[in-house]
C-alpha positions in Angstrom: -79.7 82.4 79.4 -77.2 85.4 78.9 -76.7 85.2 82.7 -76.0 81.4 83.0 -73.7 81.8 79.8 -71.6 84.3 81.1 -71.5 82.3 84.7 -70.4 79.4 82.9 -67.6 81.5 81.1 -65.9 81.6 84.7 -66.8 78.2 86.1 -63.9 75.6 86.9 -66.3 72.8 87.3 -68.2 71.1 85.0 -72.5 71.7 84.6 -74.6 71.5 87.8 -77.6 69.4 87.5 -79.9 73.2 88.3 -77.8 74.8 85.3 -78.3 71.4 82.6 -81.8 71.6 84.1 -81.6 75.5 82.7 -80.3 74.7 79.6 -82.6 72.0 78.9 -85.5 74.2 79.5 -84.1 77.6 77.5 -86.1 76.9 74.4 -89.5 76.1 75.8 -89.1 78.6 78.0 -88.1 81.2 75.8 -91.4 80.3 73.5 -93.5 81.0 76.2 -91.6 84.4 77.0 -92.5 85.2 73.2 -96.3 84.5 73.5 -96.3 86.1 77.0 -95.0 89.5 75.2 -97.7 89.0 72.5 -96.0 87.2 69.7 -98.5 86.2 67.4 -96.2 84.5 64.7 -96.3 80.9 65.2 -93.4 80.3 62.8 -91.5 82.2 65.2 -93.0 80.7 68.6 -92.0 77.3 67.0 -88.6 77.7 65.9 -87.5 78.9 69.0 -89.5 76.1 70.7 -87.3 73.7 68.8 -84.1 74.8 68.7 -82.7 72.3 71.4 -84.0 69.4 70.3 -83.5 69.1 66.4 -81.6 66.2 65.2 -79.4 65.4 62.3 -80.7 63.8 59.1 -82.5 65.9 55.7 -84.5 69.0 56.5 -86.8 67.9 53.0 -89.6 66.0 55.4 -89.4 68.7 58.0 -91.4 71.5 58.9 -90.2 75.3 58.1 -90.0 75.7 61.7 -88.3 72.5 62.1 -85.3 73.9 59.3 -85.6 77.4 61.3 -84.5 75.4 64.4 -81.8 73.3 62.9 -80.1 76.8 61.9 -80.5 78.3 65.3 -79.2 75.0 66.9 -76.0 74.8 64.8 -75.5 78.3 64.9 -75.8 78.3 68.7 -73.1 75.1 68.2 -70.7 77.7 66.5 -71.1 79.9 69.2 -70.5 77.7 71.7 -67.3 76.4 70.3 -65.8 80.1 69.7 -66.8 81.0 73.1 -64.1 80.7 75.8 -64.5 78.8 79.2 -62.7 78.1 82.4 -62.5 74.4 81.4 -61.5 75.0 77.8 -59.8 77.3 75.1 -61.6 78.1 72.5 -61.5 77.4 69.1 -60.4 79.3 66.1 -63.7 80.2 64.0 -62.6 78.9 60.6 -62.2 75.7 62.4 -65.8 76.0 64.2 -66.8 76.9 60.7 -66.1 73.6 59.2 -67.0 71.8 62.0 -70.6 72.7 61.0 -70.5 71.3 57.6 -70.6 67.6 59.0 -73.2 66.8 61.6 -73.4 64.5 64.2 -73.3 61.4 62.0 -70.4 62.7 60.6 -72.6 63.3 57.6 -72.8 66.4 55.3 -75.4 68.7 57.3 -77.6 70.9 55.6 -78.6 73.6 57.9 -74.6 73.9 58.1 -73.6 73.9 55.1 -76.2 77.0 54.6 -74.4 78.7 57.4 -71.1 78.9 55.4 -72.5 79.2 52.1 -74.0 82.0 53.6 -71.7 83.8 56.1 -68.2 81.7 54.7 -65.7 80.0 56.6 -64.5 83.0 58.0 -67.2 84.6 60.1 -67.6 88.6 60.1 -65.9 90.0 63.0 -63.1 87.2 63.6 -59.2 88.4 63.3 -57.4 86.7 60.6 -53.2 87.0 59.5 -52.9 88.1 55.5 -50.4 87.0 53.0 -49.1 90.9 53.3 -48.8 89.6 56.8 -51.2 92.7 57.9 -54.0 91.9 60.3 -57.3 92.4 59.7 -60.8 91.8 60.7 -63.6 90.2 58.4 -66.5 92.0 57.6 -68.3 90.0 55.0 -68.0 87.2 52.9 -66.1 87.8 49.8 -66.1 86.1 46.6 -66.2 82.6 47.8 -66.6 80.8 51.2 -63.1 81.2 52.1 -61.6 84.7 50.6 -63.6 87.0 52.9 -63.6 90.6 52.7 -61.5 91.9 55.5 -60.7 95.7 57.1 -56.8 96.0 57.6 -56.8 97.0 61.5 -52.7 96.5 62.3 -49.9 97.2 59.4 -47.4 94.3 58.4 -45.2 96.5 61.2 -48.0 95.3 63.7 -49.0 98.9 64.4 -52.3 100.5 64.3 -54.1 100.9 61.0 -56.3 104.0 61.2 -57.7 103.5 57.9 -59.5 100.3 57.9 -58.5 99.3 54.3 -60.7 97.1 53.0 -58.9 93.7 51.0 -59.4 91.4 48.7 -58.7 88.2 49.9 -59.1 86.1 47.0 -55.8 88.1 45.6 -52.9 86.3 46.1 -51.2 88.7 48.0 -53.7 88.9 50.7 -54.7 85.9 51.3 -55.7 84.6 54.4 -53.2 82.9 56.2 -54.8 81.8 59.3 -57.3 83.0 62.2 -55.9 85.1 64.9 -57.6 85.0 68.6 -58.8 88.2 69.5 -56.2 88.4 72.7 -53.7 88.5 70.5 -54.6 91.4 68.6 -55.1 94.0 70.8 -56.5 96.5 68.3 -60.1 99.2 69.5 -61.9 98.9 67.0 -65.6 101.3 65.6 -68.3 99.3 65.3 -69.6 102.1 63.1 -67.0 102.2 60.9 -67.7 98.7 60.5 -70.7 98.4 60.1 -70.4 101.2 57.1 -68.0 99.3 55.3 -70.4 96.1 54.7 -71.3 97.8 51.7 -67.9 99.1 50.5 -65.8 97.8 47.6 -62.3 97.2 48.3 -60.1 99.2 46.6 -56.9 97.3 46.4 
């Protein structure tokens, strides 16, 4: 599926009936790649068996594999939406992030709304413009859904940050003004350093 993703990431034209074909067929045949490597947890088997084909509505009446699979689908919806094409731009994640709150009833969804409760509007790893007008990237959510916790990675001069300050954005003065596509940040970043600072405390 990795394969056919990153194909599609290139193509001009729209889906080929062999690729919807592919796509149609990923979950089933990804639970029976699971049980042919000796995966014994059904839970599992099933949620990835489901993941296509979960519609909208409650999750009370549903199975636990059936609630597993509504995450996986609308976080595979996220992805999807913050994941350029040929055909398309992408979109922002804070906007991808909201989009999963409704479903596609236009009602509030559940498994979404769990997703940003969870992770907050602005997903870990997306590029966002601060009140300080610094740019940074998020590394977890902060305080609530929408003041994430962010690493300063380019100074309000637009030069490199070495440092990887950690903010507050639920202060005023760096708050988040809007998301910034990766393109147009241009900064290297250590995953390591990242990583480490999950568990750090900001410190202005």
């Amino acid at each position: 599926m990795t394969a056919l993703q990153d194909q599609l990431a290139l193509q001009p034209n729209p889906l080929t009936e062999l690729q919807r074909e592919s796509i149609d067929l990923h979950a089933q045949q990804g639970a029976e790649l699971l049980e042919t490597y000796g995966l014994q947890d059904k839970l599992w088997v099933e949620t990835v068996r489901g993941h296509h084909i979960q519609p909208a509505g409650p999750l009370a009446q549903r199975s636990l594999a059936e609630r597993f699979s509504r995450l996986i689908q609308r976080a595979d919806q996220f992805a999807a939406a913050i994941s350029p094409r040929a055909t398309r731009k992408p979109i922002t994640p804070s906007l991808a992030m909201k989009a999963l709150y409704f479903d596609e009833q236009n009602q509030v969804d559940e498994a979404g709304a769990a997703i940003i409760k969870a992770v907050g509007i602005y997903s870990p790893g997306s590029y966002v413009r601060l009140g300080s007008n610094e740019t940074a990237v998020v590394v977890r959510r902060g305080a609530n859904t929408a003041s994430p916790l962010v690493a300063v990675v380019l100074n309000r001069y637009n030069q490199p940050h070495n440092e990887l300050t950690l903010r507050d954005t639920s202060k005023q003065e760096f708050r988040v003004l809007n998301n910034l596509a990766p393109q147009d940040v241009g900064a290297r970043l250590n995953i390591q350093r990242l990583m480490a600072l999950t568990k750090t405390q900001p410190t202005a």
